[in-house]
N, C-alpha and C positions, 0 to 999 in steps of 0.2 A: 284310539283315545277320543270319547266321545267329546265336544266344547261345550264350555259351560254357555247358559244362556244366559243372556245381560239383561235385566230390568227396562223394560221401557221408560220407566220414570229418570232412572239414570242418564240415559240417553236424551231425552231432554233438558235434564237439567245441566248437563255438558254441555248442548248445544248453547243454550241461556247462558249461560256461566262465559263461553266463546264470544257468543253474541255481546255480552258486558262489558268483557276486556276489551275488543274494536271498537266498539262506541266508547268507552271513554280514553281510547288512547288517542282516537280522531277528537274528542273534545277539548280534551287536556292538551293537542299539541298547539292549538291554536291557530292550523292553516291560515282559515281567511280574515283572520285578525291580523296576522300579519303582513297577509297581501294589503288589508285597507294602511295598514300602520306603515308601508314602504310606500303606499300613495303619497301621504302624508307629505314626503320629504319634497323640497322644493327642487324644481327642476331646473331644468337651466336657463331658459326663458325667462321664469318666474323672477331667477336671481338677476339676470341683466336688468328687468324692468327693477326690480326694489332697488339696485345699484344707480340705476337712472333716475330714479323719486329721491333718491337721498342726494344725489348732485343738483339734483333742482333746485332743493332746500323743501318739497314737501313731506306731511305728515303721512309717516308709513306708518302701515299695521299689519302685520303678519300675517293676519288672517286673509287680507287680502291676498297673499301670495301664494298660499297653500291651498291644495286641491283638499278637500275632504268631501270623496265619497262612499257615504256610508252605504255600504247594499248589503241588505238581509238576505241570505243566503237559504235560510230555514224553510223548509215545507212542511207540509204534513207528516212526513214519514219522518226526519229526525226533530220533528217535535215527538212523535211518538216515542222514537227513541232513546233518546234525552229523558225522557217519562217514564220509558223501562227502567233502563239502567236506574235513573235514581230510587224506584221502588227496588228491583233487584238489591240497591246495596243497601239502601234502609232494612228490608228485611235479613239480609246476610249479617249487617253490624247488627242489629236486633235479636239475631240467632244468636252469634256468639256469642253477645252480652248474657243472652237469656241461658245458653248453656256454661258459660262462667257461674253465673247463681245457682246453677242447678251442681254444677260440681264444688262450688264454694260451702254449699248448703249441706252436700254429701260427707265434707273432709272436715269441717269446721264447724 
């Protein structure tokens, strides 16, 4: 039984379609947003000192006591990426949309 042969175009567009879902499920889970977001929390230092400013009777600010460091994470490559996927899904919602009108057009 001879195999059939696969489209090369299919085969890339699998891979693309592959490549979409892992970039946006690494985008959408929001790793390092929520590594900065658990910086965030005050540690315990932090709290003995604000505990300490409030028996004093000084003017505390929260700010002072939380860490917040923003670090960009981003390079080149998932700026690229980020730039894929979102053309990939523009074009995909834009197909379906456009083949909804073309079968809308057909029945109706």
């Amino acid at each position: 039984m001879p195999k059939k042969k696969t489209n090369i175009f299919f085969k890339v567009l699998a891979v693309l379609f592959l490549v979409y879902i892992a970039i946006t499920i690494a985008y959408k889970s929001g790793y390092y947003e929520n590594k900065i977001s658990n910086r965030a929390t005050m540690t315990k230092e932090a709290m003995e000192k604000f505990e300490e400013d409030l028996q004093n009777g000084e003017m505390v600010d929260v700010k002072n006591y939380l860490k917040e460091d923003k670090i960009d994470y981003s390079n080149k490559v998932t700026k690229v990426g980020n730039k894929l996927s979102k053309g990939i899904s523009e074009v995909m919602t834009n197909g379906i949309s456009g083949l909804f009108k073309v079968l809308k057009g057909l029945f109706w």
